[in-house]
N, C-alpha and C positions, 0 to 999 in steps of 0.2 A: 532448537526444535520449534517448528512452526506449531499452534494448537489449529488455526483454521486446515492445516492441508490434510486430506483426507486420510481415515486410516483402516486397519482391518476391525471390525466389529469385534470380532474375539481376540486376536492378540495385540491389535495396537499399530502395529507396524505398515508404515506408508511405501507410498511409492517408490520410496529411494534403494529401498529395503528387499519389497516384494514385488510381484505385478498384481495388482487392484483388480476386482472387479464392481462397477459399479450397480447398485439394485435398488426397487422402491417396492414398498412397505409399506399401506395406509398412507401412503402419500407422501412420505417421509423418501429422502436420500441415504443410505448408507452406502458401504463398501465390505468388498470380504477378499482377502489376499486368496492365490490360487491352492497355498495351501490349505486350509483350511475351508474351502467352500465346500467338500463332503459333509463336513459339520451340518451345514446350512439343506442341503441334501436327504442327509440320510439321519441326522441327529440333533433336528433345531433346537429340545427343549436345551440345550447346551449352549444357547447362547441367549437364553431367559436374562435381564438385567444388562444384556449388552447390544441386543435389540430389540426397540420398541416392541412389542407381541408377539416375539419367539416363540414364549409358553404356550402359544394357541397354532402353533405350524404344525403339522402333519408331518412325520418321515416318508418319504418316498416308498412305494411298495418294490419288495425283488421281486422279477422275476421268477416266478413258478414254473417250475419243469418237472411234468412228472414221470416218474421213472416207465420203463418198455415192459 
């Protein structure tokens, strides 16, 4: 196992593995595999300690539909 080649922020796992997506962050490079990017989405404090300033991400608002 290579340590330079990229991997998923939350679970570790690279290219070989998953398909990657590349993001920036305060300037920084990460990556997030496609499963796991709702994570990133809709429940960033969940990746606190696995990316730089997760704890300060917003989740995505849903859509509101209001009933007829």
């Amino acid at each position: 196992m290579e340590k330079d080649r990229p991997r998923c922020a939350y679970c570790g796992r690279d290219s070989h593995e998953v398909p990657l997506l590349a993001l920036r962050y305060h300037e920084e490079a990460a990556w997030i595999c496609s499963q796991h990017l709702p994570i990133l989405i809709h429940t960033p404090h969940q990746l606190a300690g696995k990316l730089s300033g997760a704890e300060r991400l917003a989740p995505a608002e849903s859509p509101h539909h209001d009933a007829e």
